[in-house]
N, C-alpha and C positions, 0 to 999 in steps of 0.2 A: 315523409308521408308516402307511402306505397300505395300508387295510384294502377290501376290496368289499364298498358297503354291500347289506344285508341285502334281500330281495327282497320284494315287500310283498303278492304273488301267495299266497294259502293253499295250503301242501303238505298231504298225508295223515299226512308225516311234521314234526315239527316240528324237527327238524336235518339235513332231508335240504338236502343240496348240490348245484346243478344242476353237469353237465357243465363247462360254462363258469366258472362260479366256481372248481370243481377247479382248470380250466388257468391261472387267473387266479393261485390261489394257489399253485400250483409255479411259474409265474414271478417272481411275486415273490421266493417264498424263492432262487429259481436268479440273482437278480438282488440279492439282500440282498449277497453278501458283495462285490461289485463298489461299491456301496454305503457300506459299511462304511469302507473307507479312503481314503476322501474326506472321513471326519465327525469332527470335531475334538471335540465333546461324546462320539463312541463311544473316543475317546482317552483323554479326561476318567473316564470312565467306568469304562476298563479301568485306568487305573493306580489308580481307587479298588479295584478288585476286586486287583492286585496286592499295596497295602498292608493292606489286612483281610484277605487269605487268608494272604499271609507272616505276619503281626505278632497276628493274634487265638491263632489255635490256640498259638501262642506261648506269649503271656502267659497264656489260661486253663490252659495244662498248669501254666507255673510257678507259676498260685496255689492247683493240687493239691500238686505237690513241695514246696513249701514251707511245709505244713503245712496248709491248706485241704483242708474235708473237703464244703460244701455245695453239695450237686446244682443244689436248686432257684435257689441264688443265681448261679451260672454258669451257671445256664441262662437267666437273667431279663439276667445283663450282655450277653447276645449281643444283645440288642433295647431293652433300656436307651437307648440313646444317640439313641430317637427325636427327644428333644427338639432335637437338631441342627438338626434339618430346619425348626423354627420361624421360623430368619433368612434362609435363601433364599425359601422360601414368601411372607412380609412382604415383600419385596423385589420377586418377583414381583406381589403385590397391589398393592402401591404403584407399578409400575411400568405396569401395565393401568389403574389406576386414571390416572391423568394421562396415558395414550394415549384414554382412553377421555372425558375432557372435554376433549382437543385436538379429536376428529372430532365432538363432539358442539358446541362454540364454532365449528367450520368448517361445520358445516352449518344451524349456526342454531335448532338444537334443544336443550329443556331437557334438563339434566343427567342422563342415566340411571344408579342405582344401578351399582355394580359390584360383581357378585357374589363372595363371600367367598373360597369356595369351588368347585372347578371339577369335583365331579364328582356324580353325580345318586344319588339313593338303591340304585336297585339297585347301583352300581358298588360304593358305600360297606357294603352286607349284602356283596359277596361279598367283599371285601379284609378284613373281617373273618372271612368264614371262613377265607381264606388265613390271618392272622392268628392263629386259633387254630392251625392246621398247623403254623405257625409254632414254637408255642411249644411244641408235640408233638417237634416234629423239637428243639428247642434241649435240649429236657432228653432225650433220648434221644442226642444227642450231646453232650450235656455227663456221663451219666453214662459212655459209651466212652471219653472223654478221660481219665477219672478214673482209670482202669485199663488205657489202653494206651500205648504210646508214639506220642508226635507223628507219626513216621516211617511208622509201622503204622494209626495212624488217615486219615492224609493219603491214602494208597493205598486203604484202603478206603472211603473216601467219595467216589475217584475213579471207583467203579461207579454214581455218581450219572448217569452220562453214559449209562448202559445202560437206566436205568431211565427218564430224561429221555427220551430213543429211543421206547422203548416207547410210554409215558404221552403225546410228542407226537403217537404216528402214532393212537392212539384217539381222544386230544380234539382235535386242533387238523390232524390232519391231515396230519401231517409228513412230504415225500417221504422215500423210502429207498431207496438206492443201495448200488450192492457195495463200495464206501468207510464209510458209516455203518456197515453191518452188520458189516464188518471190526473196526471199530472199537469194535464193543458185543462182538464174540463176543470178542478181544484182553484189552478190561476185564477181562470175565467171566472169562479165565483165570487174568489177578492178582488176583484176589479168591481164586479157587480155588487160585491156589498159596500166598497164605499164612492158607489156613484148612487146608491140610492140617500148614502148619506153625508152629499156632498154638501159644502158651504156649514157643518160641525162645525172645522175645524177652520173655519177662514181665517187669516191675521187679521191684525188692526190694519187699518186701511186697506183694505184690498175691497171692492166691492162684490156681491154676489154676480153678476155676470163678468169680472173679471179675473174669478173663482172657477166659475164654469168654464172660461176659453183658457183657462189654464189647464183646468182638468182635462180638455180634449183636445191640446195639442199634445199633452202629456202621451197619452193613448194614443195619438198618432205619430209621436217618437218610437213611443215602444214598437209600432205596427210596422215604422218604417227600417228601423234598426234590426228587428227581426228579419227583413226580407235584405238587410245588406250584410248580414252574416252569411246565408246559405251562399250570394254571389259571390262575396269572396271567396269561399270555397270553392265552389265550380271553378271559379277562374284559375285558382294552382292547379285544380283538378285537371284544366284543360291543358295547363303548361305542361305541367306532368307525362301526360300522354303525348304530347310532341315534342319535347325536345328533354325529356326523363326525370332525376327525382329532382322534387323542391327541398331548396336547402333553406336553413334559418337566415344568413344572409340576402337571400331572396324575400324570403319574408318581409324583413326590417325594410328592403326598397320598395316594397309594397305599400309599406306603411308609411314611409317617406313621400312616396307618391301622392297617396291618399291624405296626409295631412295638408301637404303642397297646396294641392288644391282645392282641397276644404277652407284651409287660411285664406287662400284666394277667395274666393266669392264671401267669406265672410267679410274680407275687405272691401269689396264692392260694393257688399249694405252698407258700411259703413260711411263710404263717399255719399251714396248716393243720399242716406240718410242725416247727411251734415255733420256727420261725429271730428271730422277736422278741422271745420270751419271755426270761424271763429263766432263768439257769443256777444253781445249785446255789449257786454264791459270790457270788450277788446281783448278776450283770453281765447286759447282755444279749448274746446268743448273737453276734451278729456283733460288736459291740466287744472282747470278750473271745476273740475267735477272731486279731482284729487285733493283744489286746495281745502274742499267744503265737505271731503272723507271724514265721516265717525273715527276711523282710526290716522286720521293724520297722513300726509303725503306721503312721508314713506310707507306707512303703513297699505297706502292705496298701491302703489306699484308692486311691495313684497306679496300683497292679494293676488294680482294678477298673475306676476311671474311662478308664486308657489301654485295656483292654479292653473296653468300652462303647462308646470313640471307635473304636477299629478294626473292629468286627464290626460298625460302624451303615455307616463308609465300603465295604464289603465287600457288605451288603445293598443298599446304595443302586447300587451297582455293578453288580450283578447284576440289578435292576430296569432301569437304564437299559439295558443289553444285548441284554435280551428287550425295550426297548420298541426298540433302532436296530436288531436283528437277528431272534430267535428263541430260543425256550428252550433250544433245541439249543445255540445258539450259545454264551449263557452256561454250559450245560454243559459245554463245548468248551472252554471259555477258563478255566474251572474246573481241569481235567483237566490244562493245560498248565502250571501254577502249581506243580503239585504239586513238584518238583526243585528251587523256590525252598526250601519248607516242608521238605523232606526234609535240602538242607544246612543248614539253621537249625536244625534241629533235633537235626544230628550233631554241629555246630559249638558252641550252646550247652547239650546237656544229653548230650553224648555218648552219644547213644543209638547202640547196637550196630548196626550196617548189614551184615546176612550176605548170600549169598549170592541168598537166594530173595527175599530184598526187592529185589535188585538187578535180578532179572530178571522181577518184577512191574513195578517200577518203570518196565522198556525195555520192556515188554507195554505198559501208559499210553500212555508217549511211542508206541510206533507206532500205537497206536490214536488220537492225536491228530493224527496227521501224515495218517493215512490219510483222518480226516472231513475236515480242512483243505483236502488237496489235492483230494478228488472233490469239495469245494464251490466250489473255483477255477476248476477242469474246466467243471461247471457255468455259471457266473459266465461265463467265456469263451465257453460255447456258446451261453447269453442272450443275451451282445452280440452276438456275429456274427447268430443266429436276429432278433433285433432289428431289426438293420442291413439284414440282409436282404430284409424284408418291409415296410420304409420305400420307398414309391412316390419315382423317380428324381426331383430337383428341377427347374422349368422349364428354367433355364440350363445343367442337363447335356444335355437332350434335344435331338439334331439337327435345323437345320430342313428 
């Protein structure tokens, strides 16, 4: 990501933006999605974000329905799976590590350390603060899950894209266009049309006010998740500008970070909410929740762990997005997913698909099609703007 670095002139203000950096960063972003499909890592990337977004909400609704009842522990499996990240990292270590005594043997100079680690303390304070957001936002949609149907959560977490909107154009700056805004005011409408018609769709057992406190943690998952996309951007943004480009293994320790301590504090509800203690028949709380699993104990631990692995590739996905595009963008590509989750979720737990889901649902889609295509729009108008302001080459010029 080609960030402009930081200006070393003292302003009055400490985030004021010159002129010129403004135009610098709407070209870029008018030139990101041109970009974009030419990058074979931003492919990598999106088919990660397609199988955690299909297959997570999946599997943690079915280890509600199936007899699971603990908030905090589905909220800890969405960030669980940091440790994945431990063999590409080593990989990359080991592989800087031996480019890094190739140029040091060619130039004749003693061996220099090769640092562990690629990112500097401030980066490392704020991806834990993202971090904790994190673990706000997992248990906040982990308990909507608990209580709405897949079909109805998926849609309203797609208002993530309004709030992402928003939250980029404060912190990071993000143009807006009569495409964007179509696109957030669209959301905003399928959100409002199935809060006017909320408790349709209730399951069995769930009651009507715990239909409703599902529906508006939901919405304030999306609201809070929206506003930790644009942070994490600023924050490579900020790296960027002080110590130069982010690289994809920067990334990944981002998200290492970020899971870290999301895991963490979801383990702390867990304590504090007794999920280790033991039970009244002298079991502990999750084995004994296992032995009394719909799908049988192995069945309850293979839930967890393949939910662990889906929602780590899902996160990891959505980081590299904002680092080859913009938080927008992974908002965007978020939004377009939803109709995967929607027939997965008619197909394996037949949830009821009325009417006003249907036409939230084409609200979505046109509000994704609409940011897509004025970023093409865009995209096309950067090349040409580009092209054209490139001085004629000697051998085109007459003599």
């Amino acid at each position: 990501m080609e960030v402009e670095a930081a200006t070393t002139q003292r302003q009055p203000c400490k985030n004021a933006i010159t002129t010129k950096q403004q135009q610098q960063q709407q070209q870029q972003q008018q030139l990101s999605t041109g970009r974009l499909f030419r990058s074979p890592l931003l492919v990598v990337n999106f088919v990660l974000m397609v199988v955690g977004s299909a297959c997570g909400p999946l599997l943690l609704r079915a280890y509600f329905l199936r007899g699971g009842n603990r908030k905090w522990l589905s909220s800890l499996l969405q960030t669980a799976g940091w440790p994945l990240l431990l063999a590409p990292l080593c990989f990359s270590y080991s592989s800087r590590r031996r480019r890094r005594e190739v140029e040091d043997d060619g130039a004749g100079a003693g061996a220099a350390a090769t640092p562990l680690f690629l990112m500097t303390p401030r980066l490392l304070v704020a991806s834990a603060v993202v971090g904790l957001m994190t673990g706000v936002d997992d248990l906040l949609y982990a308990y909507g899950l608990a209580y709405l149907p897949v079909s109805t959560s998926s849609i309203l977490i797609s208002t993530q894209l309004a709030f992402t909107a928003a939250f980029a154009l404060l912190l990071v700056r993000q143009r807006f266009t009569a495409f964007s805004v179509n696109a957030v005011v669209l959301l905003s409408v399928g959100a409002a049309m199935l809060g006017m018609n909320a408790g349709g769709d209730r399951p069995a057992g769930v009651s009507r006010a715990q239909y409703c406190a599902g529906f508006a943690m939901t919405l304030a998952a999306a609201a809070l998740y929206g506003l930790v996309l644009p942070v994490m951007e600023l924050s490579q943004a900020h790296h960027a500008a002080a110590r130069g480009a982010v690289t994809y293994t920067l990334v990944m320790e981002m998200q290492l970070v970020i899971g870290f301590v999301a895991t963490a504090f979801s383990a702390v509800g867990m304590l504090v909410n007794n999920d280790f203690h033991l039970e009244s028949n002298q079991t502990q709380a999750i084995p004994g929740e296992a032995h009394e699993f719909g799908l049988g104990q192995a069945g309850y631990y293979l839930l967890l762990a393949g939910s662990a692995a889906m929602y780590q590739c899902f996160f990891l996905g959505t980081i590299g997005a904002i680092f080859y595009g913009s938080a927008l963008l992974a908002g965007v590509i978020m939004t377009v997913l939803i109709p995967v989750t929607e027939v997965l979720a008619v197909m394996f737990f037949h949830e009821p698909f009325n009417g006003t889901k249907g036409v939230a649902l084409a609200l979505s889609l046109w509000g994704f099609v609409s940011y897509f295509y004025g970023e093409v729009r865009a995209a096309k108008a950067a090349h040409r703007r580009r092209h054209s302001d490139e001085p004629p080459k000697p051998d085109h010029l007459d003599p």
